[in-house]
TITORSE-127300 format. One record per atom (N, C-alpha, C, O, CB): y, z, x; residue number from 1; atom name. Coordinates in steps of 0.05 Angstrom, whole numbers, plus 5000, padded with zeros to 4 digits. Glycine has a CB too. Example, Ala and Ser with C-alpha at 12.3 -4.5 7.8 and 13.67 -1.06 7.14 Angstrom:
2
yy,zz,xx,pos,site
4886,5156,5264,1,N
4910,5156,5246,1,CA
4934,5156,5264,1,C
4934,5169,5285,1,O
4911,5181,5226,1,CB
4955,5142,5257,2,N
4979,5143,5273,2,CA
5001,5157,5258,2,C
5023,5161,5268,2,O
4988,5114,5282,2,CB
***
This chain:
172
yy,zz,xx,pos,site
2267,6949,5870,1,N
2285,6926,5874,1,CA
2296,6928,5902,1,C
2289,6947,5917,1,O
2308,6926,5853,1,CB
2313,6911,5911,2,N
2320,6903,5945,2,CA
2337,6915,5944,2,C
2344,6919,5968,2,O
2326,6874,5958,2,CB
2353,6926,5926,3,N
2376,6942,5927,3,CA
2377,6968,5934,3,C
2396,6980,5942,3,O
2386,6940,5908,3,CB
2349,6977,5929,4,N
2347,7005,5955,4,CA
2349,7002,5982,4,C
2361,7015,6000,4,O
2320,7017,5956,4,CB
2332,6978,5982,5,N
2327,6975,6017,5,CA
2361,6968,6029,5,C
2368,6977,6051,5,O
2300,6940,6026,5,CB
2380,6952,6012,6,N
2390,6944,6027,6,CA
2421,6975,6031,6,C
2438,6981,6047,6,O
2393,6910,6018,6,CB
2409,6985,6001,7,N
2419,7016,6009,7,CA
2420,7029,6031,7,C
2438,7031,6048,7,O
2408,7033,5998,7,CB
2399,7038,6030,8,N
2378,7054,6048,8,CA
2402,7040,6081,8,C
2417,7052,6095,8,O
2332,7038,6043,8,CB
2394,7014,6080,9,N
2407,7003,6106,9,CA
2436,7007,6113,9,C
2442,7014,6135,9,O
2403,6974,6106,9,CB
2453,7004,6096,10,N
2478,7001,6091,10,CA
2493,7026,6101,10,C
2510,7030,6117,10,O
2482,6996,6063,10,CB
2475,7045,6080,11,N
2483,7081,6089,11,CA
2477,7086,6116,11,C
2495,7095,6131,11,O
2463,7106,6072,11,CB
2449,7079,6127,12,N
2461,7087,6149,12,CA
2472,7067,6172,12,C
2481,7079,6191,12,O
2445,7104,6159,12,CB
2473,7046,6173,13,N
2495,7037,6184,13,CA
2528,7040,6179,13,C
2545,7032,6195,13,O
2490,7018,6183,13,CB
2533,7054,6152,14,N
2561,7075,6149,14,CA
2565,7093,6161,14,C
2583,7101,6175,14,O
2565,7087,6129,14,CB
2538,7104,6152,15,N
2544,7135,6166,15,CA
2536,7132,6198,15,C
2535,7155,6208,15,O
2522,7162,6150,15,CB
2532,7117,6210,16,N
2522,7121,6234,16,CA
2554,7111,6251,16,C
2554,7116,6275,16,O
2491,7103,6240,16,CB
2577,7099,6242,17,N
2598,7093,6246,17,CA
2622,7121,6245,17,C
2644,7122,6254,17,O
2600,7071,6227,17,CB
2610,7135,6233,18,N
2630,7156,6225,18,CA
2630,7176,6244,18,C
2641,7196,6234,18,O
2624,7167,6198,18,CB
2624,7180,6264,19,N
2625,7201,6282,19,CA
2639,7182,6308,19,C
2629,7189,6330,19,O
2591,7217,6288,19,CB
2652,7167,6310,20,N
2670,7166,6332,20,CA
2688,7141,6322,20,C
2678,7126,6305,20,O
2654,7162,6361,20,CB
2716,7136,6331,21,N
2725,7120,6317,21,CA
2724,7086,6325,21,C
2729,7066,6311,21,O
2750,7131,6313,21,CB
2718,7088,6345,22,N
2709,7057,6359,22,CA
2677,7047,6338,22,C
2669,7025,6332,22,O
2698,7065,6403,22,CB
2670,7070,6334,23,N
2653,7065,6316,23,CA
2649,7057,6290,23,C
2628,7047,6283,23,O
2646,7077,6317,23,CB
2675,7063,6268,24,N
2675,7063,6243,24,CA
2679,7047,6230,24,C
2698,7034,6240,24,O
2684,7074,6236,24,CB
2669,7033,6203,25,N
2670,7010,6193,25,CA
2684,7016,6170,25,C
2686,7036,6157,25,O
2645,6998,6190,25,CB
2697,6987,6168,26,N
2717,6987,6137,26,CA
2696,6977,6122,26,C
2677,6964,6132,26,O
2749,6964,6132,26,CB
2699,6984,6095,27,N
2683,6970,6068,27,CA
2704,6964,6053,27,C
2720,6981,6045,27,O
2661,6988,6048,27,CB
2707,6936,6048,28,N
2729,6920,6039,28,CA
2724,6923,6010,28,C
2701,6924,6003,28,O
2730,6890,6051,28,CB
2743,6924,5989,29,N
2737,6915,5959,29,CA
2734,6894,5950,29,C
2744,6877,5964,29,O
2750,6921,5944,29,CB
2722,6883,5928,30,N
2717,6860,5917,30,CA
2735,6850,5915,30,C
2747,6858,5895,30,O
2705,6857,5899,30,CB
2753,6825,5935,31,N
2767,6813,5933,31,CA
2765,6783,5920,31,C
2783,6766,5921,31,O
2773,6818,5952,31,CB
2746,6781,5910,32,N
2751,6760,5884,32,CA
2760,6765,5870,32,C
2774,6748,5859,32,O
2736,6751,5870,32,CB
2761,6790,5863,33,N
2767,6802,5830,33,CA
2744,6792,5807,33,C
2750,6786,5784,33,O
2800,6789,5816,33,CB
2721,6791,5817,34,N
2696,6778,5807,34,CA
2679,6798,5798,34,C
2671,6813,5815,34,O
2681,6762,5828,34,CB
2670,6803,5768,35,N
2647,6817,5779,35,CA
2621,6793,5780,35,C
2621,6769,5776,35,O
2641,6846,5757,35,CB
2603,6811,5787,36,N
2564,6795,5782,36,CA
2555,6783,5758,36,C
2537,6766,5758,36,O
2537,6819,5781,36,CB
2571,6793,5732,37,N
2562,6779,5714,37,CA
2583,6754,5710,37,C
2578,6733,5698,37,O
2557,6798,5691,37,CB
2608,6762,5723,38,N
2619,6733,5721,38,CA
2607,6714,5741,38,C
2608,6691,5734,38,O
2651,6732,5726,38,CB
2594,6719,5765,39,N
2592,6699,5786,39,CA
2569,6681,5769,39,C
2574,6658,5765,39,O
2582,6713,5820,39,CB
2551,6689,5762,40,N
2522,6691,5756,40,CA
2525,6692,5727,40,C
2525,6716,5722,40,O
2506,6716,5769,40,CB
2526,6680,5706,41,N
2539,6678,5672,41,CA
2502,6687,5660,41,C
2481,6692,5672,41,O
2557,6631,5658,41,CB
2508,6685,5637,42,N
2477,6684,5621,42,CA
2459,6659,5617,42,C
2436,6656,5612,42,O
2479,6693,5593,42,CB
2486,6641,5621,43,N
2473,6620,5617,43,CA
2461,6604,5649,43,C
2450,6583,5646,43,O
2493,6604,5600,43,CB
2462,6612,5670,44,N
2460,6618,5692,44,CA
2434,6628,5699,44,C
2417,6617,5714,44,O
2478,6631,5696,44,CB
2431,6655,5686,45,N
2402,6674,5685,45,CA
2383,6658,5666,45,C
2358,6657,5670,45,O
2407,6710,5669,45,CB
2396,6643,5642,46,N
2375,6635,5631,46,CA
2361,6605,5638,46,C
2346,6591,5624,46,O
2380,6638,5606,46,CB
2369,6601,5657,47,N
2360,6569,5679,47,CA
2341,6583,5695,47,C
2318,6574,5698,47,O
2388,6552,5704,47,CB
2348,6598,5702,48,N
2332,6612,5729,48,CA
2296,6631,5712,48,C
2273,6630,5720,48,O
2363,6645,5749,48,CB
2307,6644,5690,49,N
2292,6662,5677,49,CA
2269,6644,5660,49,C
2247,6651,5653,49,O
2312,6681,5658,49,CB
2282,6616,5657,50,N
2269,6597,5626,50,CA
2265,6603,5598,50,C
2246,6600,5583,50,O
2242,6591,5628,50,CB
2290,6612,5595,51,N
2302,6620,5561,51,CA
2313,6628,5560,51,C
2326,6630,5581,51,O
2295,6632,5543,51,CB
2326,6643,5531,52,N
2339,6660,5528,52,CA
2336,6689,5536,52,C
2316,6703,5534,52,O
2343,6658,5509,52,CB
2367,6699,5550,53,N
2378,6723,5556,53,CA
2387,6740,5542,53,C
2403,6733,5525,53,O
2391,6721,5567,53,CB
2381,6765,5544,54,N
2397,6784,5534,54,CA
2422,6790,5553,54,C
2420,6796,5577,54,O
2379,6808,5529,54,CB
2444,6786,5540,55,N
2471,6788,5550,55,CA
2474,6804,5580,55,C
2467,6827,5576,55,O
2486,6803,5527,55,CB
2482,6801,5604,56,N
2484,6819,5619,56,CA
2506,6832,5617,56,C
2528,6824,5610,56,O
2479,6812,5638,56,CB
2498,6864,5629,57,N
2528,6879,5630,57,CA
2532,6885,5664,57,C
2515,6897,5678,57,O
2529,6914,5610,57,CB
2556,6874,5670,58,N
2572,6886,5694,58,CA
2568,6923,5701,58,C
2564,6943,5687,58,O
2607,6880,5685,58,CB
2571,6917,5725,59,N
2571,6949,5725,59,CA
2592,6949,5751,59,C
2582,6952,5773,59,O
2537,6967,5730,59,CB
2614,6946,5748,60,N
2624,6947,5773,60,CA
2641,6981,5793,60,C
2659,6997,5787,60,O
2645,6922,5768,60,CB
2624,6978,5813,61,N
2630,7002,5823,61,CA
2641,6992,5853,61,C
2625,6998,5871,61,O
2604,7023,5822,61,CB
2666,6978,5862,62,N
2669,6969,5885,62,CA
2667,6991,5903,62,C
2673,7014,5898,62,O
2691,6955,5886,62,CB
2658,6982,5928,63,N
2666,6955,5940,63,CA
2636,6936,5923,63,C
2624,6921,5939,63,O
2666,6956,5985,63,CB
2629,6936,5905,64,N
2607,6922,5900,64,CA
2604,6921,5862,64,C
2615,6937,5848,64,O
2581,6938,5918,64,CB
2588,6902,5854,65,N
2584,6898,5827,65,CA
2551,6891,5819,65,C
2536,6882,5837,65,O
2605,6873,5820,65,CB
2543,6894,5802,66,N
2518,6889,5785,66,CA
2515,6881,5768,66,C
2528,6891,5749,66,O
2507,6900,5779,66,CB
2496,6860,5763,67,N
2490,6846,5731,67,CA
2465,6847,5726,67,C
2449,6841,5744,67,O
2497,6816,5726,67,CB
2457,6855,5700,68,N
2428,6854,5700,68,CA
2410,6836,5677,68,C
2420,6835,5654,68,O
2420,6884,5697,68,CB
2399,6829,5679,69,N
2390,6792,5659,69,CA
2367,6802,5650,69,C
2349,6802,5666,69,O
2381,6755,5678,69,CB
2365,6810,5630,70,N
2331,6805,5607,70,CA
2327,6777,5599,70,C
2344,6762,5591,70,O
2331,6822,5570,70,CB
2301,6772,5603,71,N
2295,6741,5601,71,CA
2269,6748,5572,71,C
2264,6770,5560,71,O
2278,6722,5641,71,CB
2259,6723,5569,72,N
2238,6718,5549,72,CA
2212,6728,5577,72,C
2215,6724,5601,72,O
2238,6677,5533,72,CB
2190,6741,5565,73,N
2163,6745,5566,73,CA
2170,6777,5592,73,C
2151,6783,5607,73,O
2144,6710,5578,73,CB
2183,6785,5591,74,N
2192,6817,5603,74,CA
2198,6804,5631,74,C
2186,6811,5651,74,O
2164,6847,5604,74,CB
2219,6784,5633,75,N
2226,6770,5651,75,CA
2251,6782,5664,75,C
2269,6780,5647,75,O
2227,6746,5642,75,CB
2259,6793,5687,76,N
2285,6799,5697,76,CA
2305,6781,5717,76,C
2294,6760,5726,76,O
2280,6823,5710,76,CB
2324,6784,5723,77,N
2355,6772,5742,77,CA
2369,6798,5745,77,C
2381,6813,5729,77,O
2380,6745,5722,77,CB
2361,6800,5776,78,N
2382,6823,5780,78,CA
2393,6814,5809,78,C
2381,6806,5828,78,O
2368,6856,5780,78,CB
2431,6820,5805,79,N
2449,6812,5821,79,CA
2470,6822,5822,79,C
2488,6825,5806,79,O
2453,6793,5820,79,CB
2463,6832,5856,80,N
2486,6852,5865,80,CA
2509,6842,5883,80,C
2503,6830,5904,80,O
2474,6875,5880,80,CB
2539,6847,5873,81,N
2553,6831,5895,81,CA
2567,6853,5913,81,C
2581,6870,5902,81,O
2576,6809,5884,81,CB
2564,6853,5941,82,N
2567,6869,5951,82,CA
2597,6869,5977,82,C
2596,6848,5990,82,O
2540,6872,5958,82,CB
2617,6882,5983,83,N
2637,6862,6004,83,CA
2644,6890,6025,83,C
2652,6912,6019,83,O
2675,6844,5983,83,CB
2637,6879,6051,84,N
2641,6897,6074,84,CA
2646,6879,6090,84,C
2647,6856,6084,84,O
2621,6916,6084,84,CB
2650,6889,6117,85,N
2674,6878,6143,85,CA
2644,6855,6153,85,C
2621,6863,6153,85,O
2688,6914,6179,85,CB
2652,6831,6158,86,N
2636,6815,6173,86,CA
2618,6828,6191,86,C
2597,6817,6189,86,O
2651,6797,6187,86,CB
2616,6847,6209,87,N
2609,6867,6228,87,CA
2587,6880,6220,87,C
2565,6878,6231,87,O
2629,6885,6232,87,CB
2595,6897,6196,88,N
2576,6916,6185,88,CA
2563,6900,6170,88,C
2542,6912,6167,88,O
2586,6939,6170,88,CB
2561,6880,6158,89,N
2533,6855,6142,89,CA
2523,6848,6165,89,C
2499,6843,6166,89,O
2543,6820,6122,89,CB
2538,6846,6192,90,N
2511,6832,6212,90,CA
2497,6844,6220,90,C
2475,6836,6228,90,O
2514,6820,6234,90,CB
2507,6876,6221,91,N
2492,6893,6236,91,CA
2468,6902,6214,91,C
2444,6906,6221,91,O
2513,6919,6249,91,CB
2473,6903,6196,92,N
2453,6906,6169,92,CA
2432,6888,6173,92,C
2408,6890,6176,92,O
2467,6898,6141,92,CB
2448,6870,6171,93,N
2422,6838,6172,93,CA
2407,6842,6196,93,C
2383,6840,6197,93,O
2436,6801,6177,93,CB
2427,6850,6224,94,N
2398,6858,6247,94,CA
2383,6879,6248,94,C
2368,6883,6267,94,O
2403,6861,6274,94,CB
2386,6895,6229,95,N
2369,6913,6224,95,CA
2344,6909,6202,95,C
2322,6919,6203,95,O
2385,6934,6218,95,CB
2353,6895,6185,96,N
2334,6881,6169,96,CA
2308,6865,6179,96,C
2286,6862,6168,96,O
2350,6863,6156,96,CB
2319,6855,6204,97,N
2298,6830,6218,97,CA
2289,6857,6244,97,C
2281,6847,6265,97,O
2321,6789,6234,97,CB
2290,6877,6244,98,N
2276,6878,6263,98,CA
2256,6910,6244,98,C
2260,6934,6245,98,O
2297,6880,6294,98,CB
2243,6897,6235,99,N
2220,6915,6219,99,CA
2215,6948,6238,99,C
2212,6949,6262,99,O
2184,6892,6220,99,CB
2215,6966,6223,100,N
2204,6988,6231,100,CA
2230,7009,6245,100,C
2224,7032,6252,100,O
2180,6978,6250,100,CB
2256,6997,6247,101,N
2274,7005,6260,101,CA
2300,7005,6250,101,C
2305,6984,6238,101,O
2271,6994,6278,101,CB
2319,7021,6252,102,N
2348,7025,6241,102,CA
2365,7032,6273,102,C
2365,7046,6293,102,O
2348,7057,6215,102,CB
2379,7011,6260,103,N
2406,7013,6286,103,CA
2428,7040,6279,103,C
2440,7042,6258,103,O
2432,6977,6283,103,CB
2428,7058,6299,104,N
2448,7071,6298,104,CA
2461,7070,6315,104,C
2453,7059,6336,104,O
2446,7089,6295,104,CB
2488,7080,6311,105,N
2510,7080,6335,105,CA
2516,7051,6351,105,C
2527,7052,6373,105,O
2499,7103,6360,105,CB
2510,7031,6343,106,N
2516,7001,6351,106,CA
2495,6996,6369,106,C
2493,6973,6378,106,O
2545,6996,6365,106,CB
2478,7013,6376,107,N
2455,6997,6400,107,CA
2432,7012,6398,107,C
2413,7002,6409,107,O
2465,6997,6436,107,CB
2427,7036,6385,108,N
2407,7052,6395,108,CA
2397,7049,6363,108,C
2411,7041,6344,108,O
2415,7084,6411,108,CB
2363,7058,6362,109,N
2349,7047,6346,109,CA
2341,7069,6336,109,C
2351,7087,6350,109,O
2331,7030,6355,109,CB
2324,7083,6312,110,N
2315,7097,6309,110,CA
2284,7093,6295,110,C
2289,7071,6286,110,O
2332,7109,6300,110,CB
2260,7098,6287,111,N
2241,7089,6265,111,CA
2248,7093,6249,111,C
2262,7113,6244,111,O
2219,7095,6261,111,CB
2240,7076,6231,112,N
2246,7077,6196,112,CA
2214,7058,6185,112,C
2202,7041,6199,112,O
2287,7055,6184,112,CB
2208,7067,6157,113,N
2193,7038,6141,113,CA
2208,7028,6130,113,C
2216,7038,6109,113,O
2172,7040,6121,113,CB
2216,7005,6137,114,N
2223,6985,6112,114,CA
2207,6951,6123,114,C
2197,6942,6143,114,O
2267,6983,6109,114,CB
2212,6942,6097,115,N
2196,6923,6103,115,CA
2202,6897,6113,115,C
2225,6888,6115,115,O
2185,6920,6085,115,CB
2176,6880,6122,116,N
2185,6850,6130,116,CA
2200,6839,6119,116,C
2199,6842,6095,116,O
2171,6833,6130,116,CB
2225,6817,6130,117,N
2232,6794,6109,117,CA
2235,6773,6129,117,C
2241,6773,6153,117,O
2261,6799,6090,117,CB
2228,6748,6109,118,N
2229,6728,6124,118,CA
2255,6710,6117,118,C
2268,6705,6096,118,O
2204,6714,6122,118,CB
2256,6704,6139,119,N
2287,6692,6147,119,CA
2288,6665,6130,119,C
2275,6646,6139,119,O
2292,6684,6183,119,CB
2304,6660,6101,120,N
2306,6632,6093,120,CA
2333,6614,6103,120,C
2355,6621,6096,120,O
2305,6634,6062,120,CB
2329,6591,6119,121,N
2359,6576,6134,121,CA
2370,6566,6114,121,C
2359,6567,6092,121,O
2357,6550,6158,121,CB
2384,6560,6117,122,N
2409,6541,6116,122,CA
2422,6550,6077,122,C
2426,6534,6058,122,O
2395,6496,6122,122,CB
2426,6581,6076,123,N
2430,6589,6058,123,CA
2447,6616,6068,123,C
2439,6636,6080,123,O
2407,6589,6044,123,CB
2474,6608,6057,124,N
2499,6636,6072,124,CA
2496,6630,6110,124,C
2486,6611,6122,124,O
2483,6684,6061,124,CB
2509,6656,6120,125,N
2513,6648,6145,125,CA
2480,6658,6154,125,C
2472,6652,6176,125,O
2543,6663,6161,125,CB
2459,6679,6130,126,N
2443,6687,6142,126,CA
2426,6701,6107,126,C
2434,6721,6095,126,O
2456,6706,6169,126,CB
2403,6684,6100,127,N
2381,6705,6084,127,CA
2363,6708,6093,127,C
2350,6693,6108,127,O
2372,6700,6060,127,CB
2357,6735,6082,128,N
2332,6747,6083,128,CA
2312,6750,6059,128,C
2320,6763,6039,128,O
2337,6771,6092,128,CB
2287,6739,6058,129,N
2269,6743,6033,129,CA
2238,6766,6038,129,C
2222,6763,6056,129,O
2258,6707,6025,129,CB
2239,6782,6021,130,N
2218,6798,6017,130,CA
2205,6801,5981,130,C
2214,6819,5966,130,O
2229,6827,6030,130,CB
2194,6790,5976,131,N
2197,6787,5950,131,CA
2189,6809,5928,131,C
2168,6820,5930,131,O
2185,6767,5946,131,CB
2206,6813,5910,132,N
2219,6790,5897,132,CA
2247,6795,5897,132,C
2261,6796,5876,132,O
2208,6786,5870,132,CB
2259,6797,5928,133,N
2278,6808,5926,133,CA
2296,6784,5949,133,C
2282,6772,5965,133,O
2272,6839,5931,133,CB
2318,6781,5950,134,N
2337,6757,5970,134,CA
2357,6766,5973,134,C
2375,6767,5956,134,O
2343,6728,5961,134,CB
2356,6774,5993,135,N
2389,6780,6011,135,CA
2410,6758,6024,135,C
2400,6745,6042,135,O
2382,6797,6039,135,CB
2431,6752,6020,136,N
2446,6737,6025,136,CA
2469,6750,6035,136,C
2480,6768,6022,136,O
2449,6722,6006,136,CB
2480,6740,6067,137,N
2504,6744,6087,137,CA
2519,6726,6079,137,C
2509,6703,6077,137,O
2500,6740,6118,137,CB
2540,6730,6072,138,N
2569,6702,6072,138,CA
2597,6714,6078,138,C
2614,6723,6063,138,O
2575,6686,6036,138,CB
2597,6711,6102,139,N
2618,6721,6112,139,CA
2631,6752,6107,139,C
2624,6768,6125,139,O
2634,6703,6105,139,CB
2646,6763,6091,140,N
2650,6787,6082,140,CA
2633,6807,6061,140,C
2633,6831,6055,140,O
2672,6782,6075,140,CB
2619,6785,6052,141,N
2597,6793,6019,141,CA
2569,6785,6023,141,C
2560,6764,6032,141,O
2608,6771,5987,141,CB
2559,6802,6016,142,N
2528,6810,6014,142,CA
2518,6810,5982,142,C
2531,6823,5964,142,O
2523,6843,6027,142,CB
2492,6792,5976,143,N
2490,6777,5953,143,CA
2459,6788,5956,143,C
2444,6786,5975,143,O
2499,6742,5952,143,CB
2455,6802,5924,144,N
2417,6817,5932,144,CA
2419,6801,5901,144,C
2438,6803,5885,144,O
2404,6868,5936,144,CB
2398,6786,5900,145,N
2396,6771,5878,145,CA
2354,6787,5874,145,C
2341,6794,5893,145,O
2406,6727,5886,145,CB
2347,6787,5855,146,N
2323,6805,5851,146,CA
2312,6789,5828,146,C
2328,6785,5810,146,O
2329,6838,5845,146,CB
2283,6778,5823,147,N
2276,6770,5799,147,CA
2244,6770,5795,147,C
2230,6755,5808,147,O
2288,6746,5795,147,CB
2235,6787,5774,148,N
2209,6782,5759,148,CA
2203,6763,5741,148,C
2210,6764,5717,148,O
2205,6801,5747,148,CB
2190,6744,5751,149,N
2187,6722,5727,149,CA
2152,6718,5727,149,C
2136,6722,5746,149,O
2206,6687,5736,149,CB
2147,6710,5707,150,N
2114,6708,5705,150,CA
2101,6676,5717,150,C
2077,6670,5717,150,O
2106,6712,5667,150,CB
2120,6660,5724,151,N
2110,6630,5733,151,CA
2107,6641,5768,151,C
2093,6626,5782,151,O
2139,6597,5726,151,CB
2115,6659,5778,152,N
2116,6655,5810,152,CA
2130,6638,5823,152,C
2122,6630,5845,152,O
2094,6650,5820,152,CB
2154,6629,5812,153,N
2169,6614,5828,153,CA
2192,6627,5834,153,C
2213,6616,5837,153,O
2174,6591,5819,153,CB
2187,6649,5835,154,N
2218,6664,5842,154,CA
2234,6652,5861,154,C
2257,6643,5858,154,O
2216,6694,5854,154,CB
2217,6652,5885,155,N
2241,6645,5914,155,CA
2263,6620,5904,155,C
2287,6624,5897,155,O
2218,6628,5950,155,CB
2250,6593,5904,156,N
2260,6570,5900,156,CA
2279,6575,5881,156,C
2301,6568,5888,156,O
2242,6551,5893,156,CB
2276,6593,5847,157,N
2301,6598,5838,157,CA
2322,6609,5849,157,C
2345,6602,5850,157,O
2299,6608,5823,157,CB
2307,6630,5858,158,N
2331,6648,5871,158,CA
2350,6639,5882,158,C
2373,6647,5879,158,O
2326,6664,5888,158,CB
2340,6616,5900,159,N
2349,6598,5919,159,CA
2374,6581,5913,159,C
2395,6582,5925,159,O
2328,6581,5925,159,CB
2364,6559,5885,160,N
2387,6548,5870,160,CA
2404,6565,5857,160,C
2428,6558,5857,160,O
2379,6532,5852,160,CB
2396,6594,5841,161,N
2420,6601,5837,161,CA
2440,6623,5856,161,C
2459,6635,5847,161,O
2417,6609,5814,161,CB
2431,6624,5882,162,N
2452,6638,5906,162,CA
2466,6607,5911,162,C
2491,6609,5912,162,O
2433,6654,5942,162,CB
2458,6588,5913,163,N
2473,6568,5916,163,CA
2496,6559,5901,163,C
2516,6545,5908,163,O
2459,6553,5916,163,CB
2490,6570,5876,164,N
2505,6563,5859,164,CA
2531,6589,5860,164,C
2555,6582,5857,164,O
2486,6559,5831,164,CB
2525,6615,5864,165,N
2532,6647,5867,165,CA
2559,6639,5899,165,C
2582,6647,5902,165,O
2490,6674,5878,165,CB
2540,6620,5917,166,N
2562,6629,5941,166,CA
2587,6608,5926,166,C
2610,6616,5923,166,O
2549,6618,5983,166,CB
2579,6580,5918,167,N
2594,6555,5914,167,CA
2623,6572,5902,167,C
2646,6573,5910,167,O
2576,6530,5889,167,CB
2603,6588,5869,168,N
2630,6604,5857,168,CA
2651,6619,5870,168,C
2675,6619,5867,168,O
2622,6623,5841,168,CB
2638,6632,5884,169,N
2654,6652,5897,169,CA
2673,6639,5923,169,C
2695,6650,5927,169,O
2633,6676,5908,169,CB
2665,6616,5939,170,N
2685,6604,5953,170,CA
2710,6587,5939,170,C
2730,6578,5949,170,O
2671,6587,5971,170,CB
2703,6586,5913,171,N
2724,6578,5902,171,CA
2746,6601,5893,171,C
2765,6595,5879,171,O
2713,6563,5881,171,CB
2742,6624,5902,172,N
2756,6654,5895,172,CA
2762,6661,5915,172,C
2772,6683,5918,172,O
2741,6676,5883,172,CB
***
């Protein structure tokens, strides 16, 4: 799932902040008071999935939350809500788009594998798609929405329901 990668990214753009203090980043808490399975309901997963859900459970471990969606035919919805300083999501996200490479220390690069994603517009201030996985920037919160479905239309769902994921959450 995308939620390694965007691990993988996150950590070290944390940890690469932590050795000087001009350098260091806040990770804000979930200031909705939201978790993932509220943003994103079952009935929500089961639009996106095409049936019935098995109930999701929250897992909230701020600064971030998780919901996870069983669908009909071994179908999944997985959605992570994530909240750090505007700063540290951009610097994530430019590390995301530049394949093969991890930003440390605010400018200097290091090799890494992780993989392509292609840039989807006019969705948050900034997504990224590698499938079957969608990253979403919106200002303070980072949105990894993840789904196995057997029709192949993942993206386009994914799509309507982050739309639906940012709408909720600006109302919070």
């Amino acid at each position: 799932m995308l939620s390694r990668w965007a691990t993988v990214v996150l950590v070290v753009v944390f940890t690469a902040g932590c050795g000087a203090t001009h350098n260091r980043v806040a990770v804000g808490s979930n200031t909705t008071g939201l978790t993932a399975c509220e943003v994103l309901s079952a009935a929500d997963a089961a639009r996106v999935l095409g049936g019935s859900v098995v109930e999701g459970e929250s897992t909230p471990h701020l600064p971030s939350s998780s919901c996870l969606y069983d669908g009909p035919n071994r179908s999944l919805l997985f959605f992570k809500l994530h909240t750090a300083t505007p700063s540290v999501l951009a610097l994530t996200f430019r590390t995301m788009r530049e394949p093969g490479r991890v930003v440390v220390g605010g400018s200097a690069t290091q090799p890494v594998a992780l993989p392509r994603w292609k840039v989807i517009p006019g969705l948050g201030d900034e997504a990224l798609w590698t499938p079957p996985d969608l990253e979403i920037r919106s200002g303070s919160r980072l949105l990894e929405l993840s789904a196995r479905l057997l029709s192949g239309q993942e993206l386009g769902r994914l799509i309507a329901v982050a739309r639906l994921a940012l709408q909720r959450l600006e109302r919070h």
